[in-house]
C-alpha positions in Angstrom: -6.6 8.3 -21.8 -5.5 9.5 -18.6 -1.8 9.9 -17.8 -0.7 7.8 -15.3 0.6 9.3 -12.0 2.7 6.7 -10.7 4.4 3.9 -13.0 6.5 0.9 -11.5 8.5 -1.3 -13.9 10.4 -4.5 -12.4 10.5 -2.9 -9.5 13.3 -5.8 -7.6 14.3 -5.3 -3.3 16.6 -7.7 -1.9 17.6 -8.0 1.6 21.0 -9.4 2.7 20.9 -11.8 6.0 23.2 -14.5 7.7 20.5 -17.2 6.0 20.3 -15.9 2.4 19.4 -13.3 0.1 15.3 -12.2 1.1 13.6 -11.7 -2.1 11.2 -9.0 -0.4 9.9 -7.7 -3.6 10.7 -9.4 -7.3 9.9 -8.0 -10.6 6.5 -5.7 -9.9 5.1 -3.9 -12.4 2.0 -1.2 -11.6 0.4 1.9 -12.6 -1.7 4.4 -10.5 -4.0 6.6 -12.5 -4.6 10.1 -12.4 -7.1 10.4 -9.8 -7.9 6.9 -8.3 -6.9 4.6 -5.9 -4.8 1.2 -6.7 -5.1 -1.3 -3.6 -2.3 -3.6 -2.9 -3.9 -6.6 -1.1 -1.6 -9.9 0.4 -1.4 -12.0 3.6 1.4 -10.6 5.6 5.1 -11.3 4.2 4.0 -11.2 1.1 5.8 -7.7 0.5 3.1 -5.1 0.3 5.3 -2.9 2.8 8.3 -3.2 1.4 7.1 -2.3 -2.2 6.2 1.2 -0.4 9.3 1.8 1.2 10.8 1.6 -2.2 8.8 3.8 -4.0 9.2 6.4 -1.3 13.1 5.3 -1.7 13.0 4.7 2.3 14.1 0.7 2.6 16.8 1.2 5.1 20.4 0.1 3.1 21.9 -2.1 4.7 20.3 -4.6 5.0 18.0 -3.8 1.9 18.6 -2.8 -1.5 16.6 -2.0 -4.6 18.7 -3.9 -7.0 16.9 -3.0 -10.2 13.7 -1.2 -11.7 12.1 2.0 -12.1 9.5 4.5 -10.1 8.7 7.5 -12.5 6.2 9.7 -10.9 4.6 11.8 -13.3 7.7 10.5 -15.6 10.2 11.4 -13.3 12.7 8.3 -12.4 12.5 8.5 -8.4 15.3 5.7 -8.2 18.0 7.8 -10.2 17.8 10.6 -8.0 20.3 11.3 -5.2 18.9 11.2 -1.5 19.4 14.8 -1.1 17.4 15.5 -4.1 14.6 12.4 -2.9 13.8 14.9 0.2 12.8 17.7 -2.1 10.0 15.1 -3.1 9.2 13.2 -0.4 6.3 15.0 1.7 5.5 17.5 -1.0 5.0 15.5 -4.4 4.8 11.7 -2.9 3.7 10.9 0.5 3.3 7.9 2.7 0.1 6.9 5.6 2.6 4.7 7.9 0.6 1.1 9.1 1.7 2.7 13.1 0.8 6.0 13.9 2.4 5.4 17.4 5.5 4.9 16.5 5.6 6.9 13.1 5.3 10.0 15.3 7.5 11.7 17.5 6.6 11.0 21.0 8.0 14.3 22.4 6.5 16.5 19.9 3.2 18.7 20.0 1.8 17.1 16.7 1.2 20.5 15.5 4.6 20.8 15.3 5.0 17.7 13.3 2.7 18.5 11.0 3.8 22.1 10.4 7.7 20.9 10.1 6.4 19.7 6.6 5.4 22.9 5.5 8.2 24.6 6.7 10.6 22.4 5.0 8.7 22.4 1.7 7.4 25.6 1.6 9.4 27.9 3.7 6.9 29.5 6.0 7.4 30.8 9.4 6.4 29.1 12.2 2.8 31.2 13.1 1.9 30.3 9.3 2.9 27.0 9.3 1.4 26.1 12.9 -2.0 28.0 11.1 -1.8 25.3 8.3 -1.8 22.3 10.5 -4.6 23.7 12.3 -6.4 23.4 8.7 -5.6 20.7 7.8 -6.6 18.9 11.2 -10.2 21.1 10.7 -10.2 19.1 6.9 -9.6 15.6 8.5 -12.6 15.7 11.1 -10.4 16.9 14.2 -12.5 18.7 16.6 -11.0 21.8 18.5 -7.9 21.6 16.0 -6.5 24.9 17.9 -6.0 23.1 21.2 -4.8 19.7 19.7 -2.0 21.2 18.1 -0.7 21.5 21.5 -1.2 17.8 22.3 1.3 15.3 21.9 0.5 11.6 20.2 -0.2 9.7 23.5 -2.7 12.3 24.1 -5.1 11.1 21.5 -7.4 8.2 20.5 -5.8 5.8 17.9 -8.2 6.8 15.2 -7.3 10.8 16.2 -3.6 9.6 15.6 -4.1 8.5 12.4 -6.3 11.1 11.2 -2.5 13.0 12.7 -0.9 10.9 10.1 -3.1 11.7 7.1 -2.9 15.3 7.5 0.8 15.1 7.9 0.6 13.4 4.5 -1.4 15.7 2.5 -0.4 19.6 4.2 1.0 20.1 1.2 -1.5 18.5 -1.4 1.1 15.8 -2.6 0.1 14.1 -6.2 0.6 11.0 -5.0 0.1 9.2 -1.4 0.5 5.6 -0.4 -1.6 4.4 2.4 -0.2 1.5 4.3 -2.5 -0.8 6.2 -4.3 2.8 7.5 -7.0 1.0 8.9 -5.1 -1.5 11.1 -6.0 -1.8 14.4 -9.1 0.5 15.0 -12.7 -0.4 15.3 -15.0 -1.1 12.3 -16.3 2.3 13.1 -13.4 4.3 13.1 -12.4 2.5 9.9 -15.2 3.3 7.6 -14.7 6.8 8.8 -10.9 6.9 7.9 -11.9 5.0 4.5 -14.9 7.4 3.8 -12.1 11.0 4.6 -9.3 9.3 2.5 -11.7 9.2 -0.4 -13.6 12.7 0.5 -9.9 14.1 0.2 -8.8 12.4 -2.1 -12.0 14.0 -4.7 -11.1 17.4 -3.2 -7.2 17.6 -3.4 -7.0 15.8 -6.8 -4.4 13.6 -4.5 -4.2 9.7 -6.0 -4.0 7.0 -3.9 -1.9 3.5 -3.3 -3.4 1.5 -1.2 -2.1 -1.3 1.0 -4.4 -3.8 2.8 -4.6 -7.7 3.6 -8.7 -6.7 3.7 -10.4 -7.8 0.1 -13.0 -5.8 2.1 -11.4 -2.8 2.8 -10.0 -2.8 -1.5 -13.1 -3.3 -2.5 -14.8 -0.1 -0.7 -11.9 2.2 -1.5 -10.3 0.8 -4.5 -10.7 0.9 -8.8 -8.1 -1.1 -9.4 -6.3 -4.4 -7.1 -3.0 -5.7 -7.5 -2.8 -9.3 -5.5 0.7 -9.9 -4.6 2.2 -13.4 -3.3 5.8 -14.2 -1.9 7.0 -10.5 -3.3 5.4 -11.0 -6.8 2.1 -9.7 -8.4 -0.3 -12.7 -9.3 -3.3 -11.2 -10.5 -4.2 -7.5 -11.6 -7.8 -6.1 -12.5 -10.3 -3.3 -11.9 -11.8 -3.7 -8.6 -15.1 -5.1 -10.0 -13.8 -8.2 -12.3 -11.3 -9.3 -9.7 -14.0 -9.7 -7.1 -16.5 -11.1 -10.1 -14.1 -13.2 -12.3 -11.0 -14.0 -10.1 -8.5 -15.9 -11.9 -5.4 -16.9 -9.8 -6.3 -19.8 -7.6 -4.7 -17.6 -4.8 -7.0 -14.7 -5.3 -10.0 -17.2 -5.4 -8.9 -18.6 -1.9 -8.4 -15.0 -0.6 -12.2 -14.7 -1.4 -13.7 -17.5 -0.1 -11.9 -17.3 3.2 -13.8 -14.4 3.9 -17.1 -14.5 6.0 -20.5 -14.2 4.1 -24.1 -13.6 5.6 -25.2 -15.7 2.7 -23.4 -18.7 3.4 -20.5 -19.3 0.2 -16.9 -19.0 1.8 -17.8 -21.7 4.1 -17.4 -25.6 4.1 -19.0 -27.8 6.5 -19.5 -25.3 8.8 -16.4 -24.0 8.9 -14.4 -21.2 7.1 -12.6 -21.9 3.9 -8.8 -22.0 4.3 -5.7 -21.8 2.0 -3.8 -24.5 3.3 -0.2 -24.4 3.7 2.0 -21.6 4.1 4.0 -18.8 2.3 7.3 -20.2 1.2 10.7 -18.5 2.9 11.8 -15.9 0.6 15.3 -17.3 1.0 14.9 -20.3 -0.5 11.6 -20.0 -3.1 11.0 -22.9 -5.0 11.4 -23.9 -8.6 8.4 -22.7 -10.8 5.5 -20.9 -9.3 5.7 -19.7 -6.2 2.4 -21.0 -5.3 2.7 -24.4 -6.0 2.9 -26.2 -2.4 -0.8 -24.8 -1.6 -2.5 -24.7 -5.2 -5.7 -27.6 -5.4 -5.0 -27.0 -9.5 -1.1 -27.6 -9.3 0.5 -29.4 -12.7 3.6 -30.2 -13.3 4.6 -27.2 -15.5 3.9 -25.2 -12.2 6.8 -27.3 -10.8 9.1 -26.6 -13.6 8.8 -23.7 -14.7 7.9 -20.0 -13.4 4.6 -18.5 -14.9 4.8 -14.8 -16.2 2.3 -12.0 -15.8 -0.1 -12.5 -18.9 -3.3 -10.7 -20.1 -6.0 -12.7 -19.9 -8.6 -10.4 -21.1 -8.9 -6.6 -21.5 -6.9 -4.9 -18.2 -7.0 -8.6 -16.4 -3.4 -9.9 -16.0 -2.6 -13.4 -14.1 0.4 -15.1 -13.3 -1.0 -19.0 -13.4 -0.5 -21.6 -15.8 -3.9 -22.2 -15.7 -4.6 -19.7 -18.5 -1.5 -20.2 -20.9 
Protein backbone atom coordinates (compact mmCIF):
# COMPACT_ATOMS: atom_id res chain seq x y z
CA UNK A 1 0.00 0.00 0.00
CA UNK A 2 0.89 3.37 -0.76
CA UNK A 3 2.12 5.81 1.93
CA UNK A 4 0.01 8.44 2.58
CA UNK A 5 1.22 12.00 1.75
CA UNK A 6 -0.89 14.03 3.98
CA UNK A 7 -2.58 12.58 7.31
CA UNK A 8 -5.02 14.69 9.46
CA UNK A 9 -6.11 13.41 12.89
CA UNK A 10 -8.79 15.43 14.97
CA UNK A 11 -7.83 18.15 13.37
CA UNK A 12 -10.06 20.95 15.97
CA UNK A 13 -10.14 25.27 14.93
CA UNK A 14 -11.96 27.48 17.08
CA UNK A 15 -12.59 31.04 16.65
CA UNK A 16 -13.15 33.43 19.52
CA UNK A 17 -16.04 36.25 18.94
CA UNK A 18 -18.20 38.68 21.16
CA UNK A 19 -21.23 35.85 20.48
CA UNK A 20 -19.38 32.67 21.36
CA UNK A 21 -16.78 30.30 20.58
CA UNK A 22 -17.18 29.40 16.30
CA UNK A 23 -16.58 25.78 16.07
CA UNK A 24 -15.02 26.33 12.41
CA UNK A 25 -13.58 22.96 12.14
CA UNK A 26 -14.23 19.91 14.92
CA UNK A 27 -12.60 16.73 15.09
CA UNK A 28 -11.58 15.92 11.16
CA UNK A 29 -9.79 13.12 10.34
CA UNK A 30 -8.33 12.50 6.43
CA UNK A 31 -5.69 11.10 4.43
CA UNK A 32 -4.35 12.07 0.91
CA UNK A 33 -2.58 9.37 -0.98
CA UNK A 34 0.45 9.40 -2.68
CA UNK A 35 -0.50 10.53 -5.99
CA UNK A 36 -4.27 11.37 -6.10
CA UNK A 37 -6.61 13.92 -5.43
CA UNK A 38 -8.97 13.99 -2.14
CA UNK A 39 -11.99 16.53 -2.82
CA UNK A 40 -13.49 18.33 0.12
CA UNK A 41 -17.11 19.04 -0.91
CA UNK A 42 -19.80 21.31 1.59
CA UNK A 43 -22.32 24.23 1.17
CA UNK A 44 -20.59 27.29 2.19
CA UNK A 45 -19.90 27.61 6.13
CA UNK A 46 -19.55 24.38 6.45
CA UNK A 47 -15.63 24.75 6.99
CA UNK A 48 -13.91 23.52 3.85
CA UNK A 49 -11.74 26.78 3.97
CA UNK A 50 -10.84 26.88 7.19
CA UNK A 51 -9.63 23.21 7.31
CA UNK A 52 -6.93 24.51 4.63
CA UNK A 53 -5.76 27.33 6.37
CA UNK A 54 -4.93 25.01 9.14
CA UNK A 55 -3.06 22.55 7.34
CA UNK A 56 -1.01 25.34 5.71
CA UNK A 57 -0.84 26.59 9.54
CA UNK A 58 -2.25 30.12 8.08
CA UNK A 59 -5.70 30.68 10.28
CA UNK A 60 -4.96 34.19 11.32
CA UNK A 61 -4.47 33.94 15.59
CA UNK A 62 -6.45 35.95 17.02
CA UNK A 63 -9.34 35.45 16.40
CA UNK A 64 -8.61 31.63 15.38
CA UNK A 65 -6.82 28.91 16.96
CA UNK A 66 -6.15 25.24 16.25
CA UNK A 67 -6.85 24.06 19.65
CA UNK A 68 -5.97 20.40 19.09
CA UNK A 69 -4.91 17.68 16.36
CA UNK A 70 -2.31 16.68 14.07
CA UNK A 71 -1.02 17.49 10.23
CA UNK A 72 1.91 15.07 9.44
CA UNK A 73 2.97 15.54 5.98
CA UNK A 74 4.91 12.76 4.86
CA UNK A 75 5.10 11.97 8.84
CA UNK A 76 6.26 15.23 9.72
CA UNK A 77 3.83 17.04 12.53
CA UNK A 78 3.26 20.45 10.66
CA UNK A 79 1.38 21.84 13.93
CA UNK A 80 4.56 21.29 16.27
CA UNK A 81 6.67 23.31 14.20
CA UNK A 82 7.50 26.97 14.97
CA UNK A 83 6.35 29.61 12.34
CA UNK A 84 9.73 30.37 11.38
CA UNK A 85 10.41 26.78 10.65
CA UNK A 86 6.47 26.47 8.83
CA UNK A 87 7.94 29.01 6.03
CA UNK A 88 10.79 26.69 5.16
CA UNK A 89 7.69 24.34 4.09
CA UNK A 90 5.13 26.41 3.02
CA UNK A 91 5.61 27.04 -0.94
CA UNK A 92 8.23 24.36 -1.41
CA UNK A 93 6.82 20.98 0.29
CA UNK A 94 2.94 22.11 0.80
CA UNK A 95 1.21 24.64 -1.28
CA UNK A 96 -2.12 26.28 -1.36
CA UNK A 97 -4.55 27.44 -4.94
CA UNK A 98 -6.28 30.54 -3.01
CA UNK A 99 -10.47 30.57 -3.93
CA UNK A 100 -9.49 34.66 -5.22
CA UNK A 101 -6.79 35.07 -7.39
CA UNK A 102 -7.52 38.92 -7.32
CA UNK A 103 -6.89 39.53 -4.09
CA UNK A 104 -4.32 36.58 -3.33
CA UNK A 105 -1.97 38.57 -5.62
CA UNK A 106 -0.12 41.51 -5.21
CA UNK A 107 -1.75 44.28 -7.09
CA UNK A 108 1.52 46.28 -7.69
CA UNK A 109 3.62 43.50 -8.68
CA UNK A 110 4.64 42.22 -12.23
CA UNK A 111 3.41 38.55 -11.62
CA UNK A 112 6.66 37.35 -12.79
CA UNK A 113 7.99 38.69 -9.91
CA UNK A 114 5.53 36.90 -7.63
CA UNK A 115 6.02 33.91 -9.00
CA UNK A 116 9.91 34.05 -9.04
CA UNK A 117 9.95 35.38 -5.17
CA UNK A 118 9.13 31.63 -4.50
CA UNK A 119 11.99 30.37 -6.03
CA UNK A 120 14.23 32.80 -4.70
CA UNK A 121 13.12 32.23 -1.19
CA UNK A 122 13.27 28.43 -1.46
CA UNK A 123 15.83 27.82 -3.63
CA UNK A 124 18.26 30.73 -3.55
CA UNK A 125 18.57 31.76 -7.21
CA UNK A 126 19.30 35.10 -8.60
CA UNK A 127 16.81 37.05 -9.96
CA UNK A 128 17.57 36.29 -14.12
CA UNK A 129 17.20 32.54 -13.04
CA UNK A 130 14.40 32.85 -11.06
CA UNK A 131 12.39 35.31 -13.45
CA UNK A 132 13.58 32.29 -16.26
CA UNK A 133 11.56 29.71 -14.04
CA UNK A 134 8.34 31.55 -13.89
CA UNK A 135 8.50 32.03 -17.49
CA UNK A 136 8.42 27.96 -17.45
CA UNK A 137 6.31 27.47 -15.44
CA UNK A 138 3.66 29.91 -17.07
CA UNK A 139 4.78 27.95 -20.67
CA UNK A 140 3.61 24.52 -18.45
CA UNK A 141 0.18 26.03 -17.38
CA UNK A 142 -1.04 26.99 -20.99
CA UNK A 143 0.08 30.89 -20.76
CA UNK A 144 0.75 32.16 -24.21
CA UNK A 145 3.75 34.60 -24.74
CA UNK A 146 4.88 33.72 -21.01
CA UNK A 147 8.06 36.19 -21.80
CA UNK A 148 5.82 39.33 -22.06
CA UNK A 149 3.30 38.38 -19.26
CA UNK A 150 5.89 38.27 -16.78
CA UNK A 151 5.83 41.90 -17.16
CA UNK A 152 2.09 42.26 -16.59
CA UNK A 153 0.60 42.90 -13.47
CA UNK A 154 -2.80 40.84 -12.22
CA UNK A 155 -5.42 43.40 -13.49
CA UNK A 156 -3.83 42.92 -16.75
CA UNK A 157 -5.18 39.45 -17.25
CA UNK A 158 -8.36 37.43 -17.77
CA UNK A 159 -9.65 35.77 -14.52
CA UNK A 160 -8.93 32.27 -15.76
CA UNK A 161 -5.08 33.75 -16.88
CA UNK A 162 -5.04 34.77 -13.06
CA UNK A 163 -5.57 31.65 -11.83
CA UNK A 164 -3.54 29.77 -14.16
CA UNK A 165 -0.99 32.81 -12.13
CA UNK A 166 -1.96 31.17 -9.03
CA UNK A 167 -1.27 27.51 -9.88
CA UNK A 168 2.07 28.17 -11.16
CA UNK A 169 2.95 30.09 -8.12
CA UNK A 170 1.88 26.96 -6.32
CA UNK A 171 3.85 24.33 -8.04
CA UNK A 172 7.49 26.42 -9.24
CA UNK A 173 8.90 24.45 -6.93
CA UNK A 174 7.18 20.90 -7.47
CA UNK A 175 5.64 20.91 -3.91
CA UNK A 176 4.48 17.12 -2.65
CA UNK A 177 1.40 18.35 -1.69
CA UNK A 178 -1.06 21.29 -2.95
CA UNK A 179 -4.53 22.18 -1.76
CA UNK A 180 -6.77 23.71 -4.22
CA UNK A 181 -9.51 25.94 -2.81
CA UNK A 182 -12.68 26.42 -4.73
CA UNK A 183 -10.04 26.97 -7.97
CA UNK A 184 -12.77 26.97 -10.28
CA UNK A 185 -15.02 29.67 -8.64
CA UNK A 186 -16.15 32.23 -10.71
CA UNK A 187 -15.01 31.42 -14.29
CA UNK A 188 -16.96 30.10 -17.21
CA UNK A 189 -17.73 26.36 -17.71
CA UNK A 190 -15.11 26.62 -20.27
CA UNK A 191 -12.42 27.93 -18.52
CA UNK A 192 -13.16 25.53 -15.74
CA UNK A 193 -12.84 22.22 -17.48
CA UNK A 194 -9.54 23.70 -18.72
CA UNK A 195 -8.24 24.59 -15.23
CA UNK A 196 -9.70 21.01 -14.03
CA UNK A 197 -8.18 19.17 -17.04
CA UNK A 198 -4.13 21.19 -16.29
CA UNK A 199 -4.46 20.58 -12.51
CA UNK A 200 -4.67 16.90 -13.29
CA UNK A 201 -2.18 17.00 -16.52
CA UNK A 202 0.28 18.41 -13.75
CA UNK A 203 -0.54 16.81 -11.23
CA UNK A 204 0.52 13.16 -13.46
CA UNK A 205 3.67 14.95 -14.52
CA UNK A 206 5.02 16.56 -11.21
CA UNK A 207 4.03 13.50 -9.02
CA UNK A 208 2.32 16.64 -6.98
CA UNK A 209 -1.01 15.20 -4.81
CA UNK A 210 -3.88 17.10 -4.56
CA UNK A 211 -6.62 18.47 -1.89
CA UNK A 212 -9.34 19.58 -3.33
CA UNK A 213 -12.05 22.01 -2.07
CA UNK A 214 -15.39 22.50 -3.89
CA UNK A 215 -19.20 22.93 -3.09
CA UNK A 216 -19.51 21.22 -6.95
CA UNK A 217 -20.35 17.23 -6.52
CA UNK A 218 -19.68 17.91 -10.23
CA UNK A 219 -16.45 19.37 -10.14
CA UNK A 220 -15.23 16.14 -7.24
CA UNK A 221 -16.43 13.82 -9.33
CA UNK A 222 -14.30 14.86 -12.61
CA UNK A 223 -11.10 15.48 -10.63
CA UNK A 224 -11.36 13.49 -7.54
CA UNK A 225 -10.61 9.49 -6.12
CA UNK A 226 -11.67 10.00 -3.05
CA UNK A 227 -14.60 12.70 -1.33
CA UNK A 228 -14.81 13.84 2.12
CA UNK A 229 -18.48 15.53 2.66
CA UNK A 230 -18.16 17.90 5.49
CA UNK A 231 -21.24 19.56 7.44
CA UNK A 232 -21.19 22.34 10.22
CA UNK A 233 -17.17 21.81 10.58
CA UNK A 234 -17.43 17.98 10.73
CA UNK A 235 -16.83 15.11 8.13
CA UNK A 236 -20.22 13.10 7.60
CA UNK A 237 -19.40 10.74 4.98
CA UNK A 238 -16.06 9.52 3.36
CA UNK A 239 -15.67 7.18 0.21
CA UNK A 240 -13.82 6.69 -3.11
CA UNK A 241 -15.32 8.99 -5.55
CA UNK A 242 -17.29 6.18 -7.30
CA UNK A 243 -19.42 4.58 -4.19
CA UNK A 244 -20.13 8.02 -2.78
CA UNK A 245 -21.86 9.08 -6.01
CA UNK A 246 -23.32 5.26 -6.37
CA UNK A 247 -24.17 4.26 -2.77
CA UNK A 248 -24.39 7.60 -0.74
CA UNK A 249 -25.16 7.04 2.82
CA UNK A 250 -25.56 10.21 4.94
CA UNK A 251 -28.95 11.62 4.24
CA UNK A 252 -26.99 14.97 3.72
CA UNK A 253 -24.83 13.55 0.95
CA UNK A 254 -28.04 12.09 -0.62
CA UNK A 255 -29.61 15.61 -0.65
CA UNK A 256 -26.35 17.16 -2.02
CA UNK A 257 -27.06 14.76 -5.00
CA UNK A 258 -30.37 15.15 -5.85
CA UNK A 259 -30.27 18.92 -5.73
CA UNK A 260 -28.30 18.74 -8.64
CA UNK A 261 -29.76 19.21 -12.25
CA UNK A 262 -30.05 16.00 -14.47
CA UNK A 263 -30.81 15.74 -18.29
CA UNK A 264 -32.63 12.54 -17.34
CA UNK A 265 -34.98 13.95 -15.05
CA UNK A 266 -34.12 12.34 -11.06
CA UNK A 267 -33.14 15.37 -8.82
CA UNK A 268 -36.35 16.88 -9.57
CA UNK A 269 -39.89 16.90 -7.88
CA UNK A 270 -42.88 18.25 -9.43
CA UNK A 271 -41.07 20.19 -11.71
CA UNK A 272 -38.96 21.68 -9.57
CA UNK A 273 -35.44 21.09 -8.06
CA UNK A 274 -34.93 19.02 -5.03
CA UNK A 275 -34.03 21.12 -1.95
CA UNK A 276 -32.44 20.42 1.49
CA UNK A 277 -34.73 22.34 3.58
CA UNK A 278 -33.64 24.27 6.39
CA UNK A 279 -30.43 25.80 7.17
CA UNK A 280 -26.84 25.12 8.59
CA UNK A 281 -27.01 25.58 12.30
CA UNK A 282 -24.74 28.69 13.89
CA UNK A 283 -21.55 27.24 14.91
CA UNK A 284 -21.92 29.13 18.18
CA UNK A 285 -24.54 27.40 19.47
CA UNK A 286 -24.73 23.66 17.62
CA UNK A 287 -27.31 21.52 18.88
CA UNK A 288 -27.42 18.49 21.00
CA UNK A 289 -26.79 15.23 18.94
CA UNK A 290 -26.21 15.35 15.34
CA UNK A 291 -25.57 18.30 13.77
CA UNK A 292 -28.00 17.54 11.05
CA UNK A 293 -30.90 16.90 12.86
CA UNK A 294 -33.22 20.10 12.09
CA UNK A 295 -33.19 19.26 8.16
CA UNK A 296 -32.94 15.24 8.17
CA UNK A 297 -36.48 13.53 6.52
CA UNK A 298 -34.92 10.27 8.59
CA UNK A 299 -34.46 12.11 12.02
CA UNK A 300 -34.96 9.72 15.37
CA UNK A 301 -34.69 10.54 18.51
CA UNK A 302 -31.18 9.16 19.22
CA UNK A 303 -30.12 11.84 16.62
CA UNK A 304 -31.54 14.31 19.23
CA UNK A 305 -29.69 12.89 22.04
CA UNK A 306 -26.79 11.88 21.21
CA UNK A 307 -23.86 12.77 18.68
CA UNK A 308 -23.19 10.06 16.00
CA UNK A 309 -19.40 9.13 15.34
CA UNK A 310 -17.58 8.45 12.18
CA UNK A 311 -18.11 4.58 11.52
CA UNK A 312 -17.20 2.20 8.71
CA UNK A 313 -19.83 1.05 7.06
CA UNK A 314 -18.22 -1.01 4.55
CA UNK A 315 -14.69 -1.34 3.12
CA UNK A 316 -13.18 2.50 2.86
CA UNK A 317 -16.99 3.90 3.37
CA UNK A 318 -17.25 5.82 6.65
CA UNK A 319 -20.64 7.73 7.79
CA UNK A 320 -21.50 9.75 10.61
CA UNK A 321 -25.56 8.86 10.81
CA UNK A 322 -27.40 6.82 13.11
CA UNK A 323 -28.95 5.37 10.40
CA UNK A 324 -26.25 2.64 10.08
CA UNK A 325 -25.38 1.91 13.80
Amino acid sequence: MKEPILRVTDLTTHFETKDGVIKAVDRVDLTVEQGDTLGVVGESGCGKTVLALSIMRLVPMPPGKIVAGSVFLDGLDLLQLKREEMRRYLGKDISMIFQEPMTSLNPVLKIGDQIAEVVRFHEGLSRKKALNRAVEMLRLVGMSSPEMRIHDYPHQMSGGMRQRVMIAMALVCRPRLMLADEPTTALDVTIQAQILDLINRLKTELGTSVLLISHDLGVIAEAAQCVAVMYAGQIVEYSDVADLFSHPLHPYTLGLLLSLPRIDGPGKENGHLTTIAGSVPSLVALPQGCRFQDRCPQVKNICRREEPSLRSQRQGHLVRCWLYV
